[in-house]
N, CA, C and O atoms as a DFTB+ gen file, in Angstrom:
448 C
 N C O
     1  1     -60.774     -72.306     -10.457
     2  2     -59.572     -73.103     -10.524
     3  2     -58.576     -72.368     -11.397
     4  3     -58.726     -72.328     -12.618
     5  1     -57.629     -71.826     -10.821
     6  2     -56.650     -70.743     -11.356
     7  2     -56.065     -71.788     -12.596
     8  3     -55.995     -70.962     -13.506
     9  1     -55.582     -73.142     -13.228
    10  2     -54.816     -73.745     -14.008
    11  2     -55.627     -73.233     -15.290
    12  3     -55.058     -72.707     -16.246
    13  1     -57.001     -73.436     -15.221
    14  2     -58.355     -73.090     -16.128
    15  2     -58.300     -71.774     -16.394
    16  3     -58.254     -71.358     -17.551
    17  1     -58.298     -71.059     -15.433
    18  2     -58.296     -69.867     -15.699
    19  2     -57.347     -68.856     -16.765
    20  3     -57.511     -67.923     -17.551
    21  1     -56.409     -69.598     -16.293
    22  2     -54.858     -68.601     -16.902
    23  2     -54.233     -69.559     -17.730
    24  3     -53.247     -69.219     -18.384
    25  1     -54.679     -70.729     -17.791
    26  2     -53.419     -71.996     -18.550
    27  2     -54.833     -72.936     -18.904
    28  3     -54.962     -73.884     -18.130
    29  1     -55.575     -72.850     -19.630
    30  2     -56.468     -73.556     -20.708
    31  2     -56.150     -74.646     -20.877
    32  3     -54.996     -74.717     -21.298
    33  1     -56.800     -75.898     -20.703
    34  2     -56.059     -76.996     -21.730
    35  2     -56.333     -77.177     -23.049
    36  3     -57.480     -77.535     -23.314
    37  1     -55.379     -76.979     -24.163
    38  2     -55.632     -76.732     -25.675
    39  2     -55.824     -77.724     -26.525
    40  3     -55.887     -77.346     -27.695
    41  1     -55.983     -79.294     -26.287
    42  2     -55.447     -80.210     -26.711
    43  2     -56.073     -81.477     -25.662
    44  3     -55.431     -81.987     -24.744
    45  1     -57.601     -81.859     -26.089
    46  2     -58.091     -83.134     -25.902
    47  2     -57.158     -84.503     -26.229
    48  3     -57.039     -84.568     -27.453
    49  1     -56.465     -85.602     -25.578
    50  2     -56.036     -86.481     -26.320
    51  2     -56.639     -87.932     -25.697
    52  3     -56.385     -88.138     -24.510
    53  1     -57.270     -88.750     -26.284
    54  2     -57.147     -89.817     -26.052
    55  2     -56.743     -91.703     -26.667
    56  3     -57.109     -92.010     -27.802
    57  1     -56.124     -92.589     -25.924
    58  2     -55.468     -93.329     -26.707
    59  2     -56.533     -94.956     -26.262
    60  3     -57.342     -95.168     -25.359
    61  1     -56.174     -95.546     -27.040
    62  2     -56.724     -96.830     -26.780
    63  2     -56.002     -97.797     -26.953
    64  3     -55.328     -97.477     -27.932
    65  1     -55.686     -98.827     -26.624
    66  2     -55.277     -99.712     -26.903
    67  2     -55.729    -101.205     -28.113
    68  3     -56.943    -101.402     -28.153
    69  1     -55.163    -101.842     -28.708
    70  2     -55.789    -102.544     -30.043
    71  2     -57.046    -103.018     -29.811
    72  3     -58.073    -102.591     -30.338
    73  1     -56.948    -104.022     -28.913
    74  2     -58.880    -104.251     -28.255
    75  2     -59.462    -103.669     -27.675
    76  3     -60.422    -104.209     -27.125
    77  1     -59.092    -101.535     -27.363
    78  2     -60.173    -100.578     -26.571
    79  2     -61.252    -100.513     -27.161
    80  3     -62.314    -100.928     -26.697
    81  1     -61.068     -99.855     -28.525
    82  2     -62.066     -99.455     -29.442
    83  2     -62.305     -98.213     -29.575
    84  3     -62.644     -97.648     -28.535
    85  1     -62.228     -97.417     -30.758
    86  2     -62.226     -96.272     -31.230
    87  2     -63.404     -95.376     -30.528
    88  3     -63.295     -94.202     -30.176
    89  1     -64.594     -96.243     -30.406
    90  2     -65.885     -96.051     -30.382
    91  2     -65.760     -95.181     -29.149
    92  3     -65.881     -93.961     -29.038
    93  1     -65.488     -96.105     -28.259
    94  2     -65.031     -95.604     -26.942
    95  2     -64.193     -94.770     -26.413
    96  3     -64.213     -94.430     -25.230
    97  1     -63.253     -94.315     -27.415
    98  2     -62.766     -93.261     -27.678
    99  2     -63.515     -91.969     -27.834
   100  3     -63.546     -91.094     -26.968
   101  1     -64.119     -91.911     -29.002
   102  2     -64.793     -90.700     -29.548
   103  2     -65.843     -90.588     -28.404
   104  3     -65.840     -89.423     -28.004
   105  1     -66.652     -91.279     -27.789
   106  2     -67.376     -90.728     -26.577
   107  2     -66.547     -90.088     -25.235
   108  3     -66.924     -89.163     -24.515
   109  1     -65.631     -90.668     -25.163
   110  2     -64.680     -90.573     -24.063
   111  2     -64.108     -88.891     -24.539
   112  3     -64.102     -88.024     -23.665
   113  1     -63.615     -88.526     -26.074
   114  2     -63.176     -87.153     -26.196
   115  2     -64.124     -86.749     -26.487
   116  3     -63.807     -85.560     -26.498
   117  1     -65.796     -86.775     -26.942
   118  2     -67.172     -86.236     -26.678
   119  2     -67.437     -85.189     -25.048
   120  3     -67.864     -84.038     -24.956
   121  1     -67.103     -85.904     -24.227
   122  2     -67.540     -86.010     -23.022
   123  2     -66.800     -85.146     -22.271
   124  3     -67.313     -84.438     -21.404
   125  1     -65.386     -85.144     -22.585
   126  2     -64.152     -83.902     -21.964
   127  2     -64.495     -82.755     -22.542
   128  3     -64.383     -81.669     -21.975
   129  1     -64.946     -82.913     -23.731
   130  2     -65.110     -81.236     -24.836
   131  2     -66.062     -80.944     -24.254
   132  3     -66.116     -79.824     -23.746
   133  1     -67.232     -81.931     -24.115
   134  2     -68.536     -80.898     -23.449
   135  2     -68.334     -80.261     -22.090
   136  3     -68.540     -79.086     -21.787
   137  1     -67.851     -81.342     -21.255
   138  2     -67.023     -81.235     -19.728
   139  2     -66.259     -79.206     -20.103
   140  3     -66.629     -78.268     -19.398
   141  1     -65.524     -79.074     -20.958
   142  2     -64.565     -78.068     -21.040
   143  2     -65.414     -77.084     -21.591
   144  3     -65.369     -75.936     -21.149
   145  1     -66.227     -77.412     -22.555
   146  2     -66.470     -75.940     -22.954
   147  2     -67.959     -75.349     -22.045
   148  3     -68.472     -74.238     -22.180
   149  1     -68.339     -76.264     -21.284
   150  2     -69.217     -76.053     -20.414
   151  2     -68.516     -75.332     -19.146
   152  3     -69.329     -74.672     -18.499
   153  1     -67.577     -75.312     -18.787
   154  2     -66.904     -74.900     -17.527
   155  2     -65.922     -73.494     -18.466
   156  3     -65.731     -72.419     -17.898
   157  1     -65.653     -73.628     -19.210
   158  2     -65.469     -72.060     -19.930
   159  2     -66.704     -71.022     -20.148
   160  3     -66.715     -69.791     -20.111
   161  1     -67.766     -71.994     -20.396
   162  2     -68.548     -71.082     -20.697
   163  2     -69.377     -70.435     -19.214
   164  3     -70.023     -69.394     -19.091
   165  1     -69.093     -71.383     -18.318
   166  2     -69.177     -70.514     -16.541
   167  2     -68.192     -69.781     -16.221
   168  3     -68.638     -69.220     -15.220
   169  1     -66.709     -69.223     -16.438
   170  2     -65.898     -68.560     -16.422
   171  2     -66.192     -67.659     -17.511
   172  3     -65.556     -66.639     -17.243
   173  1     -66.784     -67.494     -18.547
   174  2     -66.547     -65.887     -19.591
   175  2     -68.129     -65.785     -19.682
   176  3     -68.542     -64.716     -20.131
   177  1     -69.064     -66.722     -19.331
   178  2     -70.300     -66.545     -19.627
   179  2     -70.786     -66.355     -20.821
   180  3     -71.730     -65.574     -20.944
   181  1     -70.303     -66.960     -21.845
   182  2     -70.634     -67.241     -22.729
   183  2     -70.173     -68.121     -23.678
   184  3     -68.975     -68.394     -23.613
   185  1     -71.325     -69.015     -25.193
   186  2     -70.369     -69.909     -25.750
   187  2     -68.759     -69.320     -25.948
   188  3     -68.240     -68.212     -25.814
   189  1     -68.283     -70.639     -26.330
   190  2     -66.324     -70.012     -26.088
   191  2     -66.343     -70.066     -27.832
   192  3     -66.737     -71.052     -28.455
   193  1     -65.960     -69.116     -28.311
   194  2     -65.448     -69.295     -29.953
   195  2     -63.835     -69.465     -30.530
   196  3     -62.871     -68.880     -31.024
   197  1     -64.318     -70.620     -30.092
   198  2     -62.716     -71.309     -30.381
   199  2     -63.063     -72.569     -30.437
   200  3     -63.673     -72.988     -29.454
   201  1     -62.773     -73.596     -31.642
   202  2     -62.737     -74.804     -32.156
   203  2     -61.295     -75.135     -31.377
   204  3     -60.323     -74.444     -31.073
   205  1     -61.679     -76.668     -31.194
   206  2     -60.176     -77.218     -30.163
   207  2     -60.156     -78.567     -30.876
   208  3     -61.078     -79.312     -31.205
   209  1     -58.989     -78.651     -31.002
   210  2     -58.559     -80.092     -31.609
   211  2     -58.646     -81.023     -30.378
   212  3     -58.307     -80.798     -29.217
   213  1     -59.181     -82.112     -30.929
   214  2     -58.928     -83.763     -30.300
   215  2     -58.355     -84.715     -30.868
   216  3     -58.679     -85.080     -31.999
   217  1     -57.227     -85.378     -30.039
   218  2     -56.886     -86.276     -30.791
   219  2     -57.352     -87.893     -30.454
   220  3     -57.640     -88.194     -29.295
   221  1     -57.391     -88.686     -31.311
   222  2     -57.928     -90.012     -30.726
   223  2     -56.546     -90.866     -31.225
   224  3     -56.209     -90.743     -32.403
   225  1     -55.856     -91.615     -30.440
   226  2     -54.920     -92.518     -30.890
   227  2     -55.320     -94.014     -30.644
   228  3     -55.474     -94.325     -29.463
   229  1     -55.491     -94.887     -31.500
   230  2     -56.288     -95.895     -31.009
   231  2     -55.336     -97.223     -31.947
   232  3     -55.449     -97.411     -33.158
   233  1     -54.644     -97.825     -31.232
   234  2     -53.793     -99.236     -31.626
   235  2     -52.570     -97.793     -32.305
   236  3     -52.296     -96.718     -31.770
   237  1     -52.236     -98.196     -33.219
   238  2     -51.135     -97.388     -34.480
   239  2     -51.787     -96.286     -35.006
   240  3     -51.039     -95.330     -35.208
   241  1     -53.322     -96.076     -35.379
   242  2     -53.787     -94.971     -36.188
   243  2     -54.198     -93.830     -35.151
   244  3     -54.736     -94.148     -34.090
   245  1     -53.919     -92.394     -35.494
   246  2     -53.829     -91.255     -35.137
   247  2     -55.237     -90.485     -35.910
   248  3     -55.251     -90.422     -37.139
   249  1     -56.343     -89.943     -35.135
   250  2     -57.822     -89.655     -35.797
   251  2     -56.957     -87.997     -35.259
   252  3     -56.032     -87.921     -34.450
   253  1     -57.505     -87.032     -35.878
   254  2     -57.727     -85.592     -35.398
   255  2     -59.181     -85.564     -35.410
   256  3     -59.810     -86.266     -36.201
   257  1     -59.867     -84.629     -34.401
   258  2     -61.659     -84.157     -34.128
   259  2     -61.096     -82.627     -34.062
   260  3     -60.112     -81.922     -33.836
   261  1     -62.555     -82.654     -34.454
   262  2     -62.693     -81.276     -34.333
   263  2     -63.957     -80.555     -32.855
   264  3     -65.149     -80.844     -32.963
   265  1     -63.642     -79.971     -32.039
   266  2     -65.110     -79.430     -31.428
   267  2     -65.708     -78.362     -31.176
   268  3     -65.266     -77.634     -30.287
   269  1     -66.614     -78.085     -31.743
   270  2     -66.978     -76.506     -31.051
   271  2     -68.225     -76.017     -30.223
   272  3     -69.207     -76.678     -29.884
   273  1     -68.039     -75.159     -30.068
   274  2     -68.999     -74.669     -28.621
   275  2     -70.365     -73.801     -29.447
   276  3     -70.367     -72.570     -29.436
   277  1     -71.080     -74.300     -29.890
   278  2     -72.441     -73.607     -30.503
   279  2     -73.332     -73.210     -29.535
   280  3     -73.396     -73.889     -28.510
   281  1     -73.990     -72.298     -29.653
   282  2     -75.256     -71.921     -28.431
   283  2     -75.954     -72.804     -27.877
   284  3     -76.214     -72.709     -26.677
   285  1     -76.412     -73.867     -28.649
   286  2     -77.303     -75.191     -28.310
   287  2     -76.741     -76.719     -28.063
   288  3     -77.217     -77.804     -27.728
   289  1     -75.306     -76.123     -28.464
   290  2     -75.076     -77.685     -28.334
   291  2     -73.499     -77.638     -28.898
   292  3     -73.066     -76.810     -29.700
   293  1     -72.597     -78.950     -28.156
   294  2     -71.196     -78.876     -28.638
   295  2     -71.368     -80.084     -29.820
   296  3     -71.741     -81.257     -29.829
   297  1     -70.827     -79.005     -30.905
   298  2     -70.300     -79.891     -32.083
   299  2     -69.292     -80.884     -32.418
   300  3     -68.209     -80.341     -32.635
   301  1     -69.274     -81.804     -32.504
   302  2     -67.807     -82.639     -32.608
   303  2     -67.801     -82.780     -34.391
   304  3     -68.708     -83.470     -34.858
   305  1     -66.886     -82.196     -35.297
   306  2     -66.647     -82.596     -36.240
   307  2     -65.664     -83.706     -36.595
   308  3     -64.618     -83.848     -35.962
   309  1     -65.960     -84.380     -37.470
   310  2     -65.260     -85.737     -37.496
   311  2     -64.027     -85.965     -37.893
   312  3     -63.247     -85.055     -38.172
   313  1     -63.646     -87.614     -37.975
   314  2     -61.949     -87.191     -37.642
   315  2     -61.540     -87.489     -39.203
   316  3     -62.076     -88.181     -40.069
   317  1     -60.445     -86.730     -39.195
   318  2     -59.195     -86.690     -40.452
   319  2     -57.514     -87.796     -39.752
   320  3     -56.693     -87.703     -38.840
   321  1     -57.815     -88.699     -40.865
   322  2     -56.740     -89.604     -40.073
   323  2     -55.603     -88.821     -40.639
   324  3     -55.697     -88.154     -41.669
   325  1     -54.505     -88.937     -39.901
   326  2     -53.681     -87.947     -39.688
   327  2     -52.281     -88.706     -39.571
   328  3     -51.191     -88.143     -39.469
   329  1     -52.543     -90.341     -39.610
   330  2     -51.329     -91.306     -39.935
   331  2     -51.133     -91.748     -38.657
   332  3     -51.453     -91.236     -37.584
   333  1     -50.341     -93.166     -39.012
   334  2     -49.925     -94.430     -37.936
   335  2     -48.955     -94.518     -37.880
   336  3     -48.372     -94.088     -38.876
   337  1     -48.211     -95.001     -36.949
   338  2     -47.166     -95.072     -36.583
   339  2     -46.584     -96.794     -36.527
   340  3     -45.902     -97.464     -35.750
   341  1     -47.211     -96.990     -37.671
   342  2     -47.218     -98.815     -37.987
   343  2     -45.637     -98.421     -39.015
   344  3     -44.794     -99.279     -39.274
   345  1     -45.556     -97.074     -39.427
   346  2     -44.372     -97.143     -40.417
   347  2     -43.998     -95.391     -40.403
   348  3     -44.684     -94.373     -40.309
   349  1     -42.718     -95.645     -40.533
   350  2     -41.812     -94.256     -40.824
   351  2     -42.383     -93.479     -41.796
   352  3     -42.433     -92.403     -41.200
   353  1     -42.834     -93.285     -42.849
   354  2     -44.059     -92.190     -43.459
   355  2     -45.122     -91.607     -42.576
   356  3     -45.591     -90.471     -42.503
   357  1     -45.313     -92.497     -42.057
   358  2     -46.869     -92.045     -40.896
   359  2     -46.461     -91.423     -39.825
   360  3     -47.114     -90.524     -39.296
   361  1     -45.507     -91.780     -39.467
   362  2     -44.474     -91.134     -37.882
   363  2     -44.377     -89.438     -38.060
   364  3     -44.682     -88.505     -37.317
   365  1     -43.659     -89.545     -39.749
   366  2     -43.291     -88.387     -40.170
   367  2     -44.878     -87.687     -40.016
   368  3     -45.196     -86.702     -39.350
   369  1     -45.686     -88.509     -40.823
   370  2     -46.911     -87.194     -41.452
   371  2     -47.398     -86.942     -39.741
   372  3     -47.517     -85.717     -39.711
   373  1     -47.721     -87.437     -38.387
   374  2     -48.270     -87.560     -37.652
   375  2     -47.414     -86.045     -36.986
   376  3     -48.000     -84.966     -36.899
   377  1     -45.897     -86.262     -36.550
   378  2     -45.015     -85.203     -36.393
   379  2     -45.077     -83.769     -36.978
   380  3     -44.481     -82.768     -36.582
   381  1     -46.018     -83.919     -38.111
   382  2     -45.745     -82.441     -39.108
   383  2     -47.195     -81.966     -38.847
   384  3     -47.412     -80.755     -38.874
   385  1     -48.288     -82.905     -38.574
   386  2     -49.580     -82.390     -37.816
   387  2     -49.346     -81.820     -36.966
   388  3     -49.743     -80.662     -36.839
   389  1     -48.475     -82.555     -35.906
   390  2     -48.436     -81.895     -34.035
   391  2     -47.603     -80.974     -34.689
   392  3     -48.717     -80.540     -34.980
   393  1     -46.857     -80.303     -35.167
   394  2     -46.207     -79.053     -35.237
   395  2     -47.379     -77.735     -35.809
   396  3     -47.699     -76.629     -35.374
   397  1     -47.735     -78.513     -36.916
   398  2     -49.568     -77.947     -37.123
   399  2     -50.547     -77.275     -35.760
   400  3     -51.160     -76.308     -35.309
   401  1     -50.184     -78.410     -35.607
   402  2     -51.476     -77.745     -34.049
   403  2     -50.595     -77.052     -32.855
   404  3     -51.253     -76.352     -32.085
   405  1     -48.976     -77.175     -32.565
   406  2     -48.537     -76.271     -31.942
   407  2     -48.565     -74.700     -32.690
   408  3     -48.995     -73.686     -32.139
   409  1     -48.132     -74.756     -33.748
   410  2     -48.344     -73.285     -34.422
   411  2     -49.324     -72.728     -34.454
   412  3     -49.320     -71.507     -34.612
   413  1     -50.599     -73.502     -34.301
   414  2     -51.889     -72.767     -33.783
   415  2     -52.095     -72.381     -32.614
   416  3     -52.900     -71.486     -32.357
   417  1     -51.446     -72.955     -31.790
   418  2     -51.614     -72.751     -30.134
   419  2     -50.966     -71.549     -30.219
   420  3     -51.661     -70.533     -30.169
   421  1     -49.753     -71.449     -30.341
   422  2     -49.174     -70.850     -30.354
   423  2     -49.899     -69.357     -31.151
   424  3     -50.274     -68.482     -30.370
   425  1     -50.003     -69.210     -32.021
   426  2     -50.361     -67.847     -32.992
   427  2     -52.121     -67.660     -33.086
   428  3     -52.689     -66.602     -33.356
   429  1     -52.723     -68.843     -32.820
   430  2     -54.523     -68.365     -32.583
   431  2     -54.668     -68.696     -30.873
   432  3     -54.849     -67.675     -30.210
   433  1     -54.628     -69.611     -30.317
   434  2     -55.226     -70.037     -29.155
   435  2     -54.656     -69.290     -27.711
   436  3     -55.475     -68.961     -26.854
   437  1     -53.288     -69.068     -27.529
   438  2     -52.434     -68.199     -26.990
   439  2     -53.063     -66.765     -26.913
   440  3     -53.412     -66.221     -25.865
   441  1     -53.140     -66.335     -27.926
   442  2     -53.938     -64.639     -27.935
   443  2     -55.063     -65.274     -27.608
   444  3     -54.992     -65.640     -26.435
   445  1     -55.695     -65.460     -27.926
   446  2     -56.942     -66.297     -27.431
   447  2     -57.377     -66.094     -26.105
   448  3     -58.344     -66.719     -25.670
């Protein structure tokens, strides 16, 4: 699938709504990371060494994950809340993350 091939997706996101549940979240971005780094690792044939951000948005609060591709097994490291959008401080801190993780795309994941 040429999109995979040449255009990666860099950036797990999933959102929930106030009565989804987080829970259901973190399995739900569990399940795409393994989904992804399993189908990279059939395109280069081997684990992929590159940690990929996930985001979980669930009611107002914003989680960042972490996942990586180990020989035996995909790691999900846990989330760093990263701010809500219940108030203008959190909007801001949430905005200065995503510029965070574009400058990585951009300068690690890109060469990549």
């Amino acid at each position: 699938y040429s999109p995979l091939c040449y255009e990666p997706i860099v950036l797990g996101i999933e959102t929930k709504s106030p009565d989804g549940g987080s829970e259901n979240g973190e399995v739900q971005l569990s399940v795409w990371a393994m989904a992804y780094f399993n189908r990279m690792r059939q395109l280069i044939q081997d684990p992929v060494n590159m940690t990929l951000p996930l985001l979980l948005i669930a009611d107002a609060r914003w989680k960042l994950y972490f996942a990586s591709d180990l020989v035996h097994e995909i790691h999900l490291i846990d989330a760093v809340d990263i701010g809500t959008t219940a108030d203008i401080i959190g909007c801001y801190t949430i905005l200065e993350a995503l510029r965070v993780m574009f400058r990585w795309v951009e300068e690690i994941y890109a060469p990549w």
